[in-house]
VEXDREN-2710 file (C-alpha; in Angstrom, 1 decimal):
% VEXDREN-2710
k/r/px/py/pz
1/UNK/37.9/-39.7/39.8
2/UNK/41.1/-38.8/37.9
3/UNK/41.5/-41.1/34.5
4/UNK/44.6/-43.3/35.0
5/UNK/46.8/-42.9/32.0
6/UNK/50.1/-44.6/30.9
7/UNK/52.6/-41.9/29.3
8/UNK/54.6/-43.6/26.2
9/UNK/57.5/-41.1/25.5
10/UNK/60.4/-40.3/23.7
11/UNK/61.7/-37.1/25.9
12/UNK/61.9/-33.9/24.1
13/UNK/61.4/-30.8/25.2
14/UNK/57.5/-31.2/24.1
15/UNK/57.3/-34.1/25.7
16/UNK/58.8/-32.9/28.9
17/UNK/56.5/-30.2/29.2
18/UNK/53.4/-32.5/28.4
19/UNK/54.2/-35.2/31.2
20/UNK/54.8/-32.3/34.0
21/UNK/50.9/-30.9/33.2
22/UNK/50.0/-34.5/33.1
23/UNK/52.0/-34.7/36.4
24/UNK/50.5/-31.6/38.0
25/UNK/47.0/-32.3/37.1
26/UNK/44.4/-33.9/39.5
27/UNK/42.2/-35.0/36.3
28/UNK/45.1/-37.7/35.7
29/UNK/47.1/-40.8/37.7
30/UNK/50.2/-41.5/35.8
31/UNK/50.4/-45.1/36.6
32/UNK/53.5/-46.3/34.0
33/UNK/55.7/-44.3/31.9
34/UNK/57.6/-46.3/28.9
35/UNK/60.5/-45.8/27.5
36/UNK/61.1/-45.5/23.4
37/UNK/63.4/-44.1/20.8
38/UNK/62.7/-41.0/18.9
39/UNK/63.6/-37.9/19.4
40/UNK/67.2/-39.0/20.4
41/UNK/68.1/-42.7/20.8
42/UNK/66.7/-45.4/23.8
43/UNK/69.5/-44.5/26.6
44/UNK/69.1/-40.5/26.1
45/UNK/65.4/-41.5/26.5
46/UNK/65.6/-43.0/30.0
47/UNK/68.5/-40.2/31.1
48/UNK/66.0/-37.4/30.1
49/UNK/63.0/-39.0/31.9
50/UNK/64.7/-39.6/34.9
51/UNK/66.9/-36.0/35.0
52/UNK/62.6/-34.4/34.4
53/UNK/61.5/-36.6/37.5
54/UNK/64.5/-35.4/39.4
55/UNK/63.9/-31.9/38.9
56/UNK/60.2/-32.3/39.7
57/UNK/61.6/-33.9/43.4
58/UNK/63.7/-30.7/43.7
59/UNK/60.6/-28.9/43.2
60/UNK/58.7/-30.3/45.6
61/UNK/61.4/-30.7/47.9
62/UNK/61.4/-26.6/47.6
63/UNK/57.6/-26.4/48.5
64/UNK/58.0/-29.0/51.4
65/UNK/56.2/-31.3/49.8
66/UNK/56.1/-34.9/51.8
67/UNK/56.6/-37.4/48.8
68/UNK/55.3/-40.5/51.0
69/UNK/52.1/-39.2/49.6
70/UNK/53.3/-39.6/46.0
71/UNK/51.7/-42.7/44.2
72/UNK/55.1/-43.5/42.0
73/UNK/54.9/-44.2/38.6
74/UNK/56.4/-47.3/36.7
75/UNK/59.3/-46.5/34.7
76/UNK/59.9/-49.0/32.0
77/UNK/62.6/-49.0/29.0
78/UNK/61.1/-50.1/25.6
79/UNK/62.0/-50.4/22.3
80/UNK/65.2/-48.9/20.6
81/UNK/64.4/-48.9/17.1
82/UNK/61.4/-49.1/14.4
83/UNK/59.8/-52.1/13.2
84/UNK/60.9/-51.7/9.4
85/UNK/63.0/-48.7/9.1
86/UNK/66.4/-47.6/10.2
87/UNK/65.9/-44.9/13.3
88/UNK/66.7/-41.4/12.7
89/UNK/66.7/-38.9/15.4
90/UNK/65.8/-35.2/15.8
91/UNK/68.6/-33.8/17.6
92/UNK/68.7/-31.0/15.1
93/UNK/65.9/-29.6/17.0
94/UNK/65.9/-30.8/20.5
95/UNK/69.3/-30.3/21.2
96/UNK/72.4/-33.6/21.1
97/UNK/70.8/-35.2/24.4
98/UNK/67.1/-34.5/23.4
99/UNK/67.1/-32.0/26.1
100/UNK/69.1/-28.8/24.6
101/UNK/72.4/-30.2/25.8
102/UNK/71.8/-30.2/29.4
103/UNK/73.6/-33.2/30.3
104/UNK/77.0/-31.2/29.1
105/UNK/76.0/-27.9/30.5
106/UNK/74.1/-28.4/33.4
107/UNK/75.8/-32.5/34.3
108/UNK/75.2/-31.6/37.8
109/UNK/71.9/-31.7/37.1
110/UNK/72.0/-35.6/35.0
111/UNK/70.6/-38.7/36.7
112/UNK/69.6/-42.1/34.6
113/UNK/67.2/-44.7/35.9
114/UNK/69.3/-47.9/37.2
115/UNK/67.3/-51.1/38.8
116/UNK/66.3/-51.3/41.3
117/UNK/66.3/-47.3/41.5
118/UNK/64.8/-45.5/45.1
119/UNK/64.0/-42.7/43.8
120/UNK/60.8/-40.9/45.5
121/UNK/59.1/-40.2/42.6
122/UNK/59.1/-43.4/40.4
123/UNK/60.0/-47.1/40.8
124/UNK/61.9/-49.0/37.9
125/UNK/60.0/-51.8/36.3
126/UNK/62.3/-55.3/34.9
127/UNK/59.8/-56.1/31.8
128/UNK/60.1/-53.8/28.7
129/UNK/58.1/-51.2/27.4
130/UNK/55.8/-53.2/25.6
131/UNK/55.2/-55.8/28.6
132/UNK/55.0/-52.7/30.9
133/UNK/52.0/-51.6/29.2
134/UNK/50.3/-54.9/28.8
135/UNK/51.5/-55.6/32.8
136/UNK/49.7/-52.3/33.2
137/UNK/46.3/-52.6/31.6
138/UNK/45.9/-56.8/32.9
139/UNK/46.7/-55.3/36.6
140/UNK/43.8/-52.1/36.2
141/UNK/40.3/-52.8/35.5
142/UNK/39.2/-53.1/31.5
143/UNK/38.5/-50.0/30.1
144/UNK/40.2/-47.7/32.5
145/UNK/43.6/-46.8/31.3
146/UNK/44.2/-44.6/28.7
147/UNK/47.7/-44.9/26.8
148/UNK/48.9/-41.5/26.1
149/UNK/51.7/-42.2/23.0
150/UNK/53.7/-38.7/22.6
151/UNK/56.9/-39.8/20.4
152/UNK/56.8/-43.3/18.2
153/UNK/54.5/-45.5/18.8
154/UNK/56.6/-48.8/18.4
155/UNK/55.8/-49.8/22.3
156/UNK/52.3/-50.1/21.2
157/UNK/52.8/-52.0/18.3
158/UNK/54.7/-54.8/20.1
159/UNK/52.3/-55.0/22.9
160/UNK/49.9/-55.6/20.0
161/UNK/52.0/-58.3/18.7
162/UNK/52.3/-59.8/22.3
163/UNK/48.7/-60.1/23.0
164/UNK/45.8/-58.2/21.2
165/UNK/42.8/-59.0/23.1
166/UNK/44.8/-57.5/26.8
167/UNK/45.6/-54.4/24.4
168/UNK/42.0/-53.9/23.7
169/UNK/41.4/-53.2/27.5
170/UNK/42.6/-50.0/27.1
171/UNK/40.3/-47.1/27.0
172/UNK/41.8/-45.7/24.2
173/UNK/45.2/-44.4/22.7
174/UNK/45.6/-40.6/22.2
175/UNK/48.6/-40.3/19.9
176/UNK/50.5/-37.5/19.0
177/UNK/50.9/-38.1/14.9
178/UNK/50.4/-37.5/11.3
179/UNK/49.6/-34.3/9.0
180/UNK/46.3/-35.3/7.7
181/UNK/45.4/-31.5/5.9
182/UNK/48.2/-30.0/6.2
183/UNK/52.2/-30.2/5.2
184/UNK/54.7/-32.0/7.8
185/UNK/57.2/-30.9/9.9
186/UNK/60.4/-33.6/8.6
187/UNK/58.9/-34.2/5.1
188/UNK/56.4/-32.3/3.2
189/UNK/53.7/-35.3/3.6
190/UNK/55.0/-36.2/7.0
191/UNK/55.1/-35.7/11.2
192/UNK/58.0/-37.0/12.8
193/UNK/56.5/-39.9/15.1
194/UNK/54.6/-41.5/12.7
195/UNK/58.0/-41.2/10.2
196/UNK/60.1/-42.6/12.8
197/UNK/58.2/-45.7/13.1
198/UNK/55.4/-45.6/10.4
199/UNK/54.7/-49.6/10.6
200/UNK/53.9/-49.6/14.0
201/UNK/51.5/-46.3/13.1
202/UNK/49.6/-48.1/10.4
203/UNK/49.6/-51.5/13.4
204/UNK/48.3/-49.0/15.7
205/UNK/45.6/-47.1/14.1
206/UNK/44.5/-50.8/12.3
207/UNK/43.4/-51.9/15.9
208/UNK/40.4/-49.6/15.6
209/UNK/39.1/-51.7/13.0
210/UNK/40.5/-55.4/14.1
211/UNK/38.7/-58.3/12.7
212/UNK/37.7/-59.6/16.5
213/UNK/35.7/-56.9/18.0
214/UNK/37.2/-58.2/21.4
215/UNK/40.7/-56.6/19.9
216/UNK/39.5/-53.2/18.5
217/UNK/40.9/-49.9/20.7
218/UNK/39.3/-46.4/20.4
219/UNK/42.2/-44.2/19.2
220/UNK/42.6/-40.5/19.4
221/UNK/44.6/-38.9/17.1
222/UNK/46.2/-35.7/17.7
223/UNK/48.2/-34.5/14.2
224/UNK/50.0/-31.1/13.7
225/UNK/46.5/-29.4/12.0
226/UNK/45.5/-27.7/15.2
227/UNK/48.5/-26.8/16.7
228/UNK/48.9/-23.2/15.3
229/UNK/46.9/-21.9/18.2
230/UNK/49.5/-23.9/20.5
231/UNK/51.4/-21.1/21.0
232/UNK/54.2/-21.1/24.2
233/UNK/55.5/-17.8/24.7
234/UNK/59.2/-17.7/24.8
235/UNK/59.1/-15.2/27.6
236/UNK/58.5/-18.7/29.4
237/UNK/62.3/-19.3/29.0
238/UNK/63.4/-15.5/29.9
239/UNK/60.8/-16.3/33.0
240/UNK/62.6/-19.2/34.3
241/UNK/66.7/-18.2/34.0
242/UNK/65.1/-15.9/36.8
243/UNK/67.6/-17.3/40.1
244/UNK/63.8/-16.2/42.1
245/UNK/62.0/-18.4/39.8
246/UNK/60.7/-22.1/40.9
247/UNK/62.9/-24.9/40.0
248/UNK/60.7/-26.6/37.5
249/UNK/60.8/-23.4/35.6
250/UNK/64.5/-22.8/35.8
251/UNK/65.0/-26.5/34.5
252/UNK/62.5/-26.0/31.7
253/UNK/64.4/-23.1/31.1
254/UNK/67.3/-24.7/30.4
255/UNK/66.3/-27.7/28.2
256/UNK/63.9/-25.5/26.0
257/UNK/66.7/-22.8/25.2
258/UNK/67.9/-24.4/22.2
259/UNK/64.6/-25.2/20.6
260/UNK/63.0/-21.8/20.9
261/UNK/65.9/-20.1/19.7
262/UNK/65.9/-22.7/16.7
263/UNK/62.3/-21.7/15.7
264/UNK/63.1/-18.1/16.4
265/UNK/66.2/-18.4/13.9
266/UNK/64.3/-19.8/11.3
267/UNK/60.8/-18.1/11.9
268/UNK/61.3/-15.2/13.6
269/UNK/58.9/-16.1/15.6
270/UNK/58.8/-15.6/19.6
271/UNK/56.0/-18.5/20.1
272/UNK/56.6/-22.0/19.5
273/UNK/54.0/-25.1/19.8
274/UNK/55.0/-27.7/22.7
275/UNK/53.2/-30.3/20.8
276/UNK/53.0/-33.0/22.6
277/UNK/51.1/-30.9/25.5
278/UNK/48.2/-31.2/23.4
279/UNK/47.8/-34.9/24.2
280/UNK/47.8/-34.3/28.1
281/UNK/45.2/-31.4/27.0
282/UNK/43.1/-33.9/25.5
283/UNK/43.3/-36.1/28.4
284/UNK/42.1/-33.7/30.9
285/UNK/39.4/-32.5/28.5
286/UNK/37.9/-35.7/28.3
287/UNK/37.8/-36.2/32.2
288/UNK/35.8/-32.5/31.9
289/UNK/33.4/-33.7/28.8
290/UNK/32.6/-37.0/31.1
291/UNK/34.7/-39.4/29.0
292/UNK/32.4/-38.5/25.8
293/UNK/34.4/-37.5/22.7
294/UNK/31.4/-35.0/21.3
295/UNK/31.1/-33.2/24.6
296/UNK/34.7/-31.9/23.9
297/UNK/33.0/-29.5/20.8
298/UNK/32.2/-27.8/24.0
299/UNK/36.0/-27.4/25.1
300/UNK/37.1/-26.1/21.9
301/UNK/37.8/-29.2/19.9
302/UNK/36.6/-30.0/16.0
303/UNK/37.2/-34.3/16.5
304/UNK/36.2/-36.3/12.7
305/UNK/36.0/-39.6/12.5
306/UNK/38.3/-40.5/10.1
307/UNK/39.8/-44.3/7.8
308/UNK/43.1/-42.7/8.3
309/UNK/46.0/-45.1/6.6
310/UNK/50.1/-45.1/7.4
311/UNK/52.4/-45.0/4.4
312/UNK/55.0/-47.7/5.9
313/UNK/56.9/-47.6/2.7
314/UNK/57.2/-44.6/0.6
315/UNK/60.4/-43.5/-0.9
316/UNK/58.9/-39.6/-0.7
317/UNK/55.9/-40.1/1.6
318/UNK/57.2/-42.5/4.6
319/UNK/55.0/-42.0/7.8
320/UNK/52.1/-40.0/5.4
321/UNK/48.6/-39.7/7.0
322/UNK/45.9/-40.8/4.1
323/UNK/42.7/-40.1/3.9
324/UNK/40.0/-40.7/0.7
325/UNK/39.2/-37.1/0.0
326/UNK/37.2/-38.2/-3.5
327/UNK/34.3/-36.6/-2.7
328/UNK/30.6/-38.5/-2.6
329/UNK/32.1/-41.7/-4.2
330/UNK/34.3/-43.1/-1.3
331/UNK/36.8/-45.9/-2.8
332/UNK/36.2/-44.3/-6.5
333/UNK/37.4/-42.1/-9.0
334/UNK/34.0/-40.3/-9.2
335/UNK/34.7/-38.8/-12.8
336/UNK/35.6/-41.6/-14.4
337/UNK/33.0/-43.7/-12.5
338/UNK/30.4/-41.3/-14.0
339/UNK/32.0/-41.9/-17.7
340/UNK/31.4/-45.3/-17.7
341/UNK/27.5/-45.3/-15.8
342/UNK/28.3/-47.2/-12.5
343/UNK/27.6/-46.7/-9.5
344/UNK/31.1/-46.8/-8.2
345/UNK/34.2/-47.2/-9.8
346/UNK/36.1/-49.8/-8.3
347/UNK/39.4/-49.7/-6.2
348/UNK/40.5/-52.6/-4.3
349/UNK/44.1/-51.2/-3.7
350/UNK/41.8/-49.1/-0.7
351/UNK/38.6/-50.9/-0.5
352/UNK/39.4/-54.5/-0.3
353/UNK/43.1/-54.7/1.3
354/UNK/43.2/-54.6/4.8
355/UNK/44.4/-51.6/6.6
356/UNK/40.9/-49.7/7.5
357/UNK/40.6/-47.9/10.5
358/UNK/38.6/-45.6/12.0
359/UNK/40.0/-42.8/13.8
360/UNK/38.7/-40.0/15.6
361/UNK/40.7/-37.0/14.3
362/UNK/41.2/-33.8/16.1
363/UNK/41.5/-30.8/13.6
364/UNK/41.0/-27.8/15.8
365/UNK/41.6/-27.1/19.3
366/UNK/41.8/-24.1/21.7
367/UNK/45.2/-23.4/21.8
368/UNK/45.1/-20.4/24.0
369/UNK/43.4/-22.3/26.7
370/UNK/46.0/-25.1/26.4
371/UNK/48.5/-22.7/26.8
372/UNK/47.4/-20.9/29.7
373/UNK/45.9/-23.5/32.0
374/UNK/49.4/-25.8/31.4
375/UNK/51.6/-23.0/32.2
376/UNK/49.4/-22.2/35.4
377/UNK/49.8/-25.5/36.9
378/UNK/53.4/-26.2/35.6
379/UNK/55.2/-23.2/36.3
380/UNK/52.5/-22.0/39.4
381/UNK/52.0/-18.5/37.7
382/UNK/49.7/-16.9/35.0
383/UNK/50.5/-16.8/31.6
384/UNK/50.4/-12.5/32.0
385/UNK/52.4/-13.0/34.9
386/UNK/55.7/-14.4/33.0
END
């Protein structure tokens, strides 16, 4: 049986390529999508998701698919700005829209989710993002739904704040987030989700740990380490301005221009990682491993359970992943507890405030295998084949 997921997205270019695998991938059911800001603000948000849905239609439309056979999705708009901190987009890198400017260039092409919306491929929900999600996992049976959070995370944390315990019915969250051993991609200490909303990061990864037991939530947590084996080819974008090539492809095409070209500019690179495709990876992996985190060793993953902390407040290091790296000693500075003979040196700024979690961290992952097997399904071709 496929694993029903809810997508919680912020629609970049990434992102856009994540939900279609997630979308052509029998291992899934996309049952909800909601709505946040991120990458650009709320309302370029639900115009992206809804102009990626519409190109999907005029994909299938192209293959004759019969869409009464399509189990639509629940669109729902969520929140439009942090917790505690002022929003700041990346259109620097995804283009003005989020989407490479395909609004202006291609506006034939726009569409934006209205209610009620008839659109064959997804119905329109009135609750927000947050109540979506909790509507979601009251209305599925405990423990079947997994929430897959690909831009900020600030829909989770409200749904949190609404009402824990129906939270905690999730199966788990698998979040795209954090640099835990490595540098970040906006800040040297820090990844862009967990900097545009790094409250509702700390709220979220603090449910793995919640006082009730009846409120704790398994959560994933997919940073940038293993993501330089996550390498798209840009021939993917030569492959789709092709007029003979599918109409997903041509789309992608479009949307992803502007990116790859950026990393190209500044890299010189002709690969770049669609990192939020790494989350859907995970997702199907886990329907392969038999919903068991250790069987996924055998897929190519390296997953550490980790007490993983959120700065939420940093001047330099807003949205930094933390872990205790003092060796032997956890909680303790291990020289100067063996200075002054005791057992552990005492440090209630980590030990005794609350804030623990435990995470299960992914640090290595087969990239190549990622690559091919999404570009297979997504764009119908193989990867040698672009």
């Amino acid at each position: 049986m496929p694993s029903t997921v809810i997508i919680d997205t912020d629609p970049g270019v990434d992102d856009a390529f994540a939900i279609l695998y997630a979308l052509a991938s029998p291992e899934l059911r996309v049952c909800a999508f909601t709505l946040v800001h991120g990458n650009s603000p709320l309302q370029c948000s639900t115009r992206n998701l809804a102009t990626l849905l519409d190109a999907l239609h005029r994909q299938h439309q192209s293959e004759g698919f019969d869409s009464t056979n399509w189990e639509r999705p629940v669109v729902a708009i969520g929140a439009n700005e942090p917790l505690n901190v002022v929003r700041e987009g990346a259109e620097f890198f995804h283009g003005p829209d989020g989407f490479g400017g395909v609004h202006a260039s291609h506006a034939a092409w726009t569409r934006d989710i209205t209610r009620p919306a008839g659109h064959p491929l997804y119905t329109v929900s009135a609750r927000d993002g947050a109540d979506e999600i909790l509507h979601q996992l009251r209305k599925e049976p405990a423990n079947t739904v997994t929430i897959l959070a690909i831009g900020p995370v600030t829909n989770l944390a409200l749904a949190i704040e609404r009402d824990a315990r129906t939270f905690a019915r999730a199966r788990r969250v698998i979040s795209m987030g954090g640099a835990v051993r490595i540098p970040g991609n906006v800040t040297p200490t820090s990844e862009f989700n967990f900097w545009g909303d790094p409250l509702a990061a700390q709220l979220v990864l603090e449910r793995t740990l919640a006082k009730d037991p009846e409120e704790r939530v398994e959560v994933v947590l997919v940073p940038l380490d293993p993501l330089e084996t996550l390498r798209f080819p840009r021939k993917m974008i030569d492959f789709g301005a092709s007029e003979s090539s599918i109409p997903i492809a041509q789309f992608f095409s479009v949307i992803a221009r502007h990116t790859f070209d950026l990393v190209h500019r500044f890299t010189g690179s002709a690969f770049m990682p669609l990192i939020d495709v790494a989350v859907t990876q995970m997702a199907i992996d886990l329907v392969r491993a038999n919903d068991k985190l250790e069987n996924c060793k055998e897929l190519g993953w390296e997953i550490v359970a980790e007490d993983i902390r959120v700065e939420s407040q940093g001047s330099w290091t807003r949205g930094m992943t933390i872990v205790d790296r003092r060796a032997e000693l956890k909680g303790a500075a291990k020289a100067t507890a063996e200075h002054i003979k005791v057992e552990k040196y005492p440090d209630p700024q980590w030990t005794e405030k609350t804030g623990a979690t435990h995470v299960h961290v992914c640090y290595k992952m087969d990239g190549d295998r990622c690559v091919r097997e999404s570009i297979e399904r997504v764009y119908k071709v193989s990867v040698d084949g672009l």
